[in-house]
Structure formats: structure tokens, C-alpha cells
VMD Tcl script that draws the C-alpha trace (Angstrom):
set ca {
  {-40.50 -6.01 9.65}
  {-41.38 -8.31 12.76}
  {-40.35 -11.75 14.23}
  {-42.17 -14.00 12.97}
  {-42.67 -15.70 16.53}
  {-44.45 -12.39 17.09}
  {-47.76 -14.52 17.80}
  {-45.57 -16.88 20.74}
  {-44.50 -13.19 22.33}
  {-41.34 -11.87 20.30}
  {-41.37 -7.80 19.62}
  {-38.36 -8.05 17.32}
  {-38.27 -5.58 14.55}
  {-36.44 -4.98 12.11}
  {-36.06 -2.05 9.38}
  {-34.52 -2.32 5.66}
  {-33.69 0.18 3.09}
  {-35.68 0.85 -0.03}
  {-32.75 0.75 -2.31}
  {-30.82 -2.17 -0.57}
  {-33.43 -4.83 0.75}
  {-30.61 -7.21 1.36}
  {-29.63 -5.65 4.22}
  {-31.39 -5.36 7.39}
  {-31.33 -2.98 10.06}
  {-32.01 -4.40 13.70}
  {-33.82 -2.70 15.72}
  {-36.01 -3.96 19.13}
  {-33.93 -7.31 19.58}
  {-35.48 -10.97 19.38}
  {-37.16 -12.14 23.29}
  {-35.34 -14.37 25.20}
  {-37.77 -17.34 24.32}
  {-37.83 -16.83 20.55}
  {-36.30 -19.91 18.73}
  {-34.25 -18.41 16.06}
  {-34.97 -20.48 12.79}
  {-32.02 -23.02 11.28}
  {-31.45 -20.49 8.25}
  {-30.44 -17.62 10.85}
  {-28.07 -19.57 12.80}
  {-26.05 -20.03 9.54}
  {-25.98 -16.95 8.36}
  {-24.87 -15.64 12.15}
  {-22.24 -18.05 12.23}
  {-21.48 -16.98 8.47}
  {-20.72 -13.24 9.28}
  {-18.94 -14.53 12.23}
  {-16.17 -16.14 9.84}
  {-16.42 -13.90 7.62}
  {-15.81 -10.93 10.61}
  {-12.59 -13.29 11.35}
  {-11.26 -14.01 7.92}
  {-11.28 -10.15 7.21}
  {-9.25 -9.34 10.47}
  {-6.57 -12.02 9.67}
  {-6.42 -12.02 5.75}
  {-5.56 -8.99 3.99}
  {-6.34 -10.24 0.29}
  {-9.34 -9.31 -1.62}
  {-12.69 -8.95 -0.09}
  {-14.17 -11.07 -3.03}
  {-11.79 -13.84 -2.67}
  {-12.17 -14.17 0.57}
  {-16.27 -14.42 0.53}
  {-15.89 -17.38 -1.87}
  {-13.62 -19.17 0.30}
  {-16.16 -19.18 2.64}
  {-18.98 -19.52 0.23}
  {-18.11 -22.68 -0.42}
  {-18.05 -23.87 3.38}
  {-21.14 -22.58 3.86}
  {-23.40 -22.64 0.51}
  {-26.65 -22.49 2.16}
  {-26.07 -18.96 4.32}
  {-24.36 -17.49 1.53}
  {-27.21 -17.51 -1.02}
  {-28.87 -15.50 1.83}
  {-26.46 -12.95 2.20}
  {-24.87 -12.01 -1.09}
  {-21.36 -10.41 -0.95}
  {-23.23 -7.05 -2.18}
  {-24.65 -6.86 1.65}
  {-21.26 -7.77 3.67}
  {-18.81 -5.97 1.72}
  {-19.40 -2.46 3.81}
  {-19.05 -4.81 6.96}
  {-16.03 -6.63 5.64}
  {-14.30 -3.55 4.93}
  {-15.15 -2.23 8.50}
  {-13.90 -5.29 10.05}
  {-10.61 -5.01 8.44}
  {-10.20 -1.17 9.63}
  {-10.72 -1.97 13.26}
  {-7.68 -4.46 12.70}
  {-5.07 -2.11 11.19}
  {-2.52 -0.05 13.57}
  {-3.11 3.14 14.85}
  {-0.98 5.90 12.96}
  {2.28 6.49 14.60}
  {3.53 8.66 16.73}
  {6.94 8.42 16.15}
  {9.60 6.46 14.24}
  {9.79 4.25 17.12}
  {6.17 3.17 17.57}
  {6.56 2.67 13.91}
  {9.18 0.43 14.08}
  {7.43 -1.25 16.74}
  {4.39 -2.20 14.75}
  {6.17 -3.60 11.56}
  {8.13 -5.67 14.16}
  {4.42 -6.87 15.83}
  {3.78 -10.50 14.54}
  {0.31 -10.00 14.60}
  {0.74 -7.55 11.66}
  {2.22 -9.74 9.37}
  {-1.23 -10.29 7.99}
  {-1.05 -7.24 6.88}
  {1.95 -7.69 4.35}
  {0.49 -10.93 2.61}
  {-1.13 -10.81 -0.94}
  {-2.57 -13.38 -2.99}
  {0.87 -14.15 -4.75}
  {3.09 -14.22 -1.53}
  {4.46 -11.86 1.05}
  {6.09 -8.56 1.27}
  {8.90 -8.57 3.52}
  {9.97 -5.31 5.71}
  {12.79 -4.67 7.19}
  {14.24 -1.62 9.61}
  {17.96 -0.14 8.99}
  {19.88 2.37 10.33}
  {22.50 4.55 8.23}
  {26.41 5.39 10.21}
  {24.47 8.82 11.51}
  {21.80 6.65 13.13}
  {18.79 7.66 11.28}
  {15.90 4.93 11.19}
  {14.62 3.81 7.29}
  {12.43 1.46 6.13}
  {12.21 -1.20 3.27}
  {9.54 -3.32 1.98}
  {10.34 -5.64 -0.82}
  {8.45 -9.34 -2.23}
  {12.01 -11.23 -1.87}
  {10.35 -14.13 -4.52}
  {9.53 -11.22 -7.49}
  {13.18 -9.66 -6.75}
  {15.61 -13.16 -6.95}
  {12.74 -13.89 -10.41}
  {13.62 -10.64 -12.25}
  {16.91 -9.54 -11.24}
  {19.21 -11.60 -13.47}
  {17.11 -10.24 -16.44}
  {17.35 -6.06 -15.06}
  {19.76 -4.06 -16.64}
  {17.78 -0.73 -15.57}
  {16.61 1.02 -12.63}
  {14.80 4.18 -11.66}
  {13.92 5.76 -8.82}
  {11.23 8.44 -7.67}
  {10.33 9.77 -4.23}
  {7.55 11.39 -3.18}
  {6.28 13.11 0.20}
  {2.51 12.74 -0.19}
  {2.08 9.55 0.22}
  {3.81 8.59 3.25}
  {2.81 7.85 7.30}
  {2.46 11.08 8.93}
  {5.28 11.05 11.97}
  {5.89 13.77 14.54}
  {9.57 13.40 14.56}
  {10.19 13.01 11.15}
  {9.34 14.21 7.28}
  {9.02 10.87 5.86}
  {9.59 10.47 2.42}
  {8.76 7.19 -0.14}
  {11.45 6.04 -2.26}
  {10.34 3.40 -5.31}
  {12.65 1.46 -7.52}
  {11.60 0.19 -10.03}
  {13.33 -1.82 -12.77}
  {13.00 -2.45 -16.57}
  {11.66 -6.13 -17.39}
  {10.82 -6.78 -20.77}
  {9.87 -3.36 -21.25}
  {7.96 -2.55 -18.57}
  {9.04 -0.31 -15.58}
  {8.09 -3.12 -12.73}
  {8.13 -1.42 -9.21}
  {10.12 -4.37 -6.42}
  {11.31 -1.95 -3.87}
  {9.81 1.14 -1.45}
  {11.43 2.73 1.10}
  {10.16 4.95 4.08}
  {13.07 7.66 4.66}
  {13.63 9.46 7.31}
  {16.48 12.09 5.74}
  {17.67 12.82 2.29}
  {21.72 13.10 3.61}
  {23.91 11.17 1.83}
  {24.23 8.68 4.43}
  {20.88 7.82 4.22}
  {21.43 7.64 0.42}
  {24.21 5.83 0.33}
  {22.83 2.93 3.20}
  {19.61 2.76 0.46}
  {22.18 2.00 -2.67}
  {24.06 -0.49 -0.40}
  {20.70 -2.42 0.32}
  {19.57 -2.23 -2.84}
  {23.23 -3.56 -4.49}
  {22.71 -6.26 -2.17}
  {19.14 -7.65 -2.90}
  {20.16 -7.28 -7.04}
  {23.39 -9.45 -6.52}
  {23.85 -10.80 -10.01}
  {21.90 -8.28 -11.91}
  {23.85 -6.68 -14.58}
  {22.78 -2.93 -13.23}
  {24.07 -0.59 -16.57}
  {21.89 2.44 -15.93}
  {19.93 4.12 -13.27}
  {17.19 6.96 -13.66}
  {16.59 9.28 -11.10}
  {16.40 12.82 -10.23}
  {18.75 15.66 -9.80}
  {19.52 15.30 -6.19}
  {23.16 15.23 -5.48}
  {23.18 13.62 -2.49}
  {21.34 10.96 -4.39}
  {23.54 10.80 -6.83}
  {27.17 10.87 -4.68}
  {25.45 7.90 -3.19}
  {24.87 6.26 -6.42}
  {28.36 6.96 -8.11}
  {29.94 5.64 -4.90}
  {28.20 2.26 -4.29}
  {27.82 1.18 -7.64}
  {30.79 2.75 -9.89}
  {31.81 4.74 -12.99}
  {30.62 1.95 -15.28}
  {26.82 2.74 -14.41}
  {25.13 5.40 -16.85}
  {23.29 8.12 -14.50}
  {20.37 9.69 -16.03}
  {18.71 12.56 -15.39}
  {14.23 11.79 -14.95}
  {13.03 14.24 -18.39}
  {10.17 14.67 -15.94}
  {12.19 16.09 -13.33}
  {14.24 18.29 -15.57}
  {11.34 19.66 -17.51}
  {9.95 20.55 -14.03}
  {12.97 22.11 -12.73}
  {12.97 24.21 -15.94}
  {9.28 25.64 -16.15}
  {9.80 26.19 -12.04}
  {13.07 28.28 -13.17}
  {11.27 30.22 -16.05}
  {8.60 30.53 -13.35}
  {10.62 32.34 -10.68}
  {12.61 34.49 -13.29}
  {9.37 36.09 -14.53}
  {9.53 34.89 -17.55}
  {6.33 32.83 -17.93}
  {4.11 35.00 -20.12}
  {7.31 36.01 -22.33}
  {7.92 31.57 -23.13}
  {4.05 31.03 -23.77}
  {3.27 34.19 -25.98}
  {6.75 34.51 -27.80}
  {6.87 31.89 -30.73}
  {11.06 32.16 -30.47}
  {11.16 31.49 -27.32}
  {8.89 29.08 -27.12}
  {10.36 26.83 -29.41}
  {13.66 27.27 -27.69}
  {12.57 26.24 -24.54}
  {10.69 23.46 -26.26}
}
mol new
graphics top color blue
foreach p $ca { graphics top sphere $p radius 0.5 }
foreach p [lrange $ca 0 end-1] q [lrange $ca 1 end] { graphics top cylinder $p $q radius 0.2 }
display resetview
């Protein structure tokens, strides 16, 4: 494709793809005399605000092309959200933190200001916060305050699962994610995750005391979790004898095939009909 000034002097080109012809593909730019037409000014200063918005607001790439859709009608039934939402999502990128380095530059960035964008969604905020347990071992919390103080007088349950393969990747420590989750009107709700740092029962124990604190009121009867002891010390300790502790049937079943496993006795549980219902 050329300018169409090309008669007055202009050697832009311009290439687009057979499969996508919404989307152009500069290539010799317009001449210093070309007068750009009206409709490519908007959609210029279109992509511009829509380059911004996606830097500063986190929310969904849709919602936040028909915000500015409706500011600027006539550009955006040129460029349909089909042909900006690669660049929209590469905007965004460039605006998220390098990874870490250690738990200090990690602390650093969740205390940056100009990352809060980062932890707002379309129904409010999540807020994070950075503790330290009596050994001095850094952990992290993220929690939407609003969704905990709605639910918590109505949770009798929580569980909690941790994981290791989803987590930052930091030098100086093997992070691992924590996630509570509660029971609300039958339906295991997730309001909690935390980034730690060890699995002592310090650490444990400073978790249980945060979490106690952000459910004051709620009428906590039984928690679900694995078979760590640590875990569990901390558990029995902050919140008492008159919570039920439950073993995850996940977890257990795990722990037994991983046992039958390392005993050899694999083959003998699958092909033995006795044994197999035993186990079973």
C-alpha cells in the first residue's frame, strides 16, 4: 500500500497481512510535507490512550477499549479491538516489574506506589502487605479487605493448600504460595494468598495469627489442610482445641500411593483384587 499524497511527493508504504487486513505494517514512513488526513490523527491519538490506559489500568483489555470507544467513536470503528489487543497486551508487559532478585527487591516493588495499578480489579483492590515472623523471615499477604469483612461472619470453614510452582522465582529463597480459602454457601471461595519464605513453625504460626486477625468475628469450627506438623502446631496453638483439624483426602491419598510407591508394592495393589480393595 502507498500514501495516498504519493502524487504531491510522499513514498510512504505500507504492508498488511492476508489473514488480518486490519492491521497494517509501516514500512518507508510518510514525507515531511504529507498532510496526514483527519481520520489518522484520531486513530493516532486513539492508540495513544489506549497505550496509556493499558500501562495504568490493570482490568480487562475489553473493558478498557470500550471506555475509550465511547470517547472516541469515530477512530474506533477504524480500529476494531481485534487489531489492538496484541498491542494492548504488549503495552501492559513493558509496565510490569522486573522479576526479583531477592526478597528485598521484592518487598521493594509491592511497596512502589506506582504498582498499585497492578493490584486493582474491576470489583476493588487487593491489598498486600509485608510481615516478618520472631526469627525474622520476610512473608507476604495479599487479601481484597471488602470480600473478607462481607463473608467472614457467615465462614465456619477454612482450608488451606500450598504449592511451589506457582510462585516468583527468588535467589535467596524457595518461595512457596499459601491459599485459604473458606466455605460460603457451599462453595470453597479463595480470600487469602501468601508468599512464604519458610515452612518453620514460626512462619506458620505468624500466618495463623494474621489470618485470626482479618476473620475477627467469624465463627472458625474447622480447618482443612495437609499433614504438615509444623502447620498444624501452628494451627492448634493460635486458634485452640475447639477447632476440628482435618486431614486434605487429597493429600492423604497422595501420601499413601507415594508410600505403596517407595515400598515396591505398586504392581502387587493394582494386579491383586485383595489388596486392591483394601487400599481402596
Amino acid at each position: 500500500m502507498r500514501c495516498r499524497n504519493t502524487r504531491s511527493g510522499c513514498g510512504a508504504t505500507a504492508r498488511v497481512y492476508r489473514n488480518n487486513i486490519d492491521e497494517l505494517i509501516e514500512g518507508l514512513p510518510h514525507g515531511p510535507g504529507c498532510v496526514r488526513s483527519p481520520e489518522a490523527a484520531h486513530i493516532t491519538r486513539f492508540k495513544e490512550e489506549l497505550r496509556q490506559a493499558a500501562t495504568r489500568d490493570y482490568g480487562e483489555p475489553r473493558r478498557i477499549y470500550d471506555a475509550l470507544a465511547a470517547v472516541y467513536p469515530e477512530a474506533a470503528a477504524l480500529v476494531p479491538f481485534r487489531t489492538v489487543l496484541r498491542g494492548i497486551l504488549r503495552w501492559r508487559r513493558t509496565s510490569f516489574p522486573p522479576s526479583p532478585q531477592s526478597l528485598v527487591e521484592l518487598t521493594l516493588q509491592l511497596s512502589d506506589p506506582g504498582r498499585d495499578g497492578l493490584f486493582n480489579h474491576d470489583a476493588g483492590t487487593i491489598t498486600k502487605r509485608v510481615f516478618r515472623d520472631v526469627a525474622g523471615d520476610t512473608h507476604f499477604l495479599f487479601y481484597d479487605a471488602d470480600i473478607v469483612v462481607r463473608i467472614r461472619n457467615n465462614t465456619e470453614t477454612l482450608m488451606k493448600d500450598f504449592t511451589y510452582k506457582t510462585c516468583p522465582i527468588v535467589p535467596d529463597a524457595n518461595l512457596q504460595l499459601g491459599t485459604v480459602m473458606c466455605i460460603y454457601h457451599g462453595h470453597a471461595l479463595p480470600i487469602m494468598w501468601f508468599l512464604m519464605s519458610r515452612k518453620t513453625t514460626n512462619a506458620y504460626r505468624k500466618m495463623c495469627e494474621i489470618i485470626r486477625e482479618l476473620m475477627q468475628g467469624a465463627n472458625i469450627l474447622t480447618v482443612v489442610t495437609d499433614f504438615e506438623m509444623p502447620l498444624k502446631t501452628a494451627l492448634r496453638e493460635t486458634f485452640g482445641e475447639r477447632v476440628y483439624l482435618i486431614g486434605c483426602f487429597f493429600h492423604f491419598l497422595r501420601c499413601l500411593n507415594g508410600k505403596i510407591h517407595r515400598l515396591g508394592l505398586s504392581d502387587y495393589v493394582k494386579n491383586d483384587a485383595e489388596a486392591n480393595r483394601f487400599v481402596r
